[in-house]
C-alpha positions, 0 to 999 in steps of 0.5 A, a space after each residue: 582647338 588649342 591647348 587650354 581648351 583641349 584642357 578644360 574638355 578633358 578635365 571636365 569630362 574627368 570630372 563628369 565621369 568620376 560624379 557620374 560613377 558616383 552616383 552609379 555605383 554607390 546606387 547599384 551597391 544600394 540597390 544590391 543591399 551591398 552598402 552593408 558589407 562595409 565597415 567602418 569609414 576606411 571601408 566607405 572612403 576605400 569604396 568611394 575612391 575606387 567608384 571614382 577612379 573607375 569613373 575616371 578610367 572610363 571618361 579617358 577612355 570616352 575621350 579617347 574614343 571622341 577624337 578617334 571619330 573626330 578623326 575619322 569624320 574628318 577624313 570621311 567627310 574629305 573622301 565621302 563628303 556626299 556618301 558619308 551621311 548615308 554610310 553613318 545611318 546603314 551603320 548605326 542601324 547595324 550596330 543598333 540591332 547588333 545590340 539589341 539582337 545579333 547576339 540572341 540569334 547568334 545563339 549566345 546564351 544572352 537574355 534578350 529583354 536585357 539586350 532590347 532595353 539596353 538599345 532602346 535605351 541607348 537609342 532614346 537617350 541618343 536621339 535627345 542628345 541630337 536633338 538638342 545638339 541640332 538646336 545648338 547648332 544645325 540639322 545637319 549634327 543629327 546624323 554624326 551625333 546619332 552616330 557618334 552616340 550609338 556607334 560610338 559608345 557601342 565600340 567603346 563598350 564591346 567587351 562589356 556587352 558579354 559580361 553580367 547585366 549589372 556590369 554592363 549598365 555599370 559601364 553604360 551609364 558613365 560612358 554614354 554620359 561622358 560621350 554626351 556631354 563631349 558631343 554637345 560642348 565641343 561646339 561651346 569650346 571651340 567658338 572662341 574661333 568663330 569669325 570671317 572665314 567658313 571652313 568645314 569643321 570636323 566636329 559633325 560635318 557642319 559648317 561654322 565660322 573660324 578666324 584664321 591664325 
């Protein structure tokens, strides 16, 4: 990962973040009937700005939390190369029924349907997500990018959990975004090094070939 391509995968997921905010916000705000409580085009332009500097807000943010996995994957697959695999599915079951559950039973005054459909939807989203990450690259990206996808955007999320429903799709729906998109093209980024030379790459634990510099 050099400079320019470190670069190009933040800007664009910049960019994703700010469209896909966009789109969001000014589809809840249709949804809410709150379009109608601007006026005029200072208002609109004023509205559209902030959506998007949200959105940018939150693919730093994804992007921040990206290269933490990275890192940790890394130095997991260097210590636990043959555990790890099987320590990621315990805790993405665990944070998927955290989601879902944990919270309601813990007695917070949480509504339940909202927390299920919220994991469901994290979880069908992320198995789509694998799946084509392991027809880009291998079976073995499945279990680091159910992971990445659901731990991931989980921890990023925390404290938006807690908060109103609509605030909470707010969120979720720009993040798991940007965290898709930086799982499925880091391989694209990143095989301008492809060559001779077969290391471990830290992306998923999967093995790709790198020229040496």
């Amino acid at each position: 990962m050099n400079l320019k391509k470190w670069s190009y995968l933040f800007w664009t997921t910049l960019c994703l973040g700010g469209a896909v905010m966009l789109v969001t916000g000014l589809s809840m705000q249709l949804y809410q009937q709150e379009l109608s409580n601007l006026r005029g085009p200072a208002d609109v332009l004023m509205n559209i700005f902030q959506l998007i500097l949200s959105g940018f807000t939150i693919s730093v943010f994804a992007q921040m939390g990206f290269f933490a996995y990275l890192t940790l994957n890394l130095l997991a697959n260097g210590m636990f190369r043959r555990v790890w695999p099987y320590i990621q599915v315990v805790l993405t079951v665990i944070v998927l029924l955290d989601v879902m559950f944990l919270r309601t039973l813990l007695g917070q005054e949480r509504d339940l349907i909202q927390d299920v459909v919220l994991g469901l939807t994290l979880l069908v989203f992320s198995v789509g997500v694998a799946i084509v990450k392991m027809k880009v690259t291998s079976s073995t990206a499945v279990i680091p990018t159910l992971f990445y996808m659901i731990v991931g955007t989980t921890i990023e999320m925390t404290f938006a959990l807690n908060m109103s429903p609509i605030a909470t799709w707010f969120l979720f729906i720009p993040l798991v975004a940007c965290n898709a998109y930086q799982i499925l093209i880091l391989s694209r980024v990143l095989e301008g090094k492809v060559g001779k030379n077969r290391e471990m790459h830290p992306e998923a634990g999967m093995t790709t070939k790198v020229v040496k510099s």
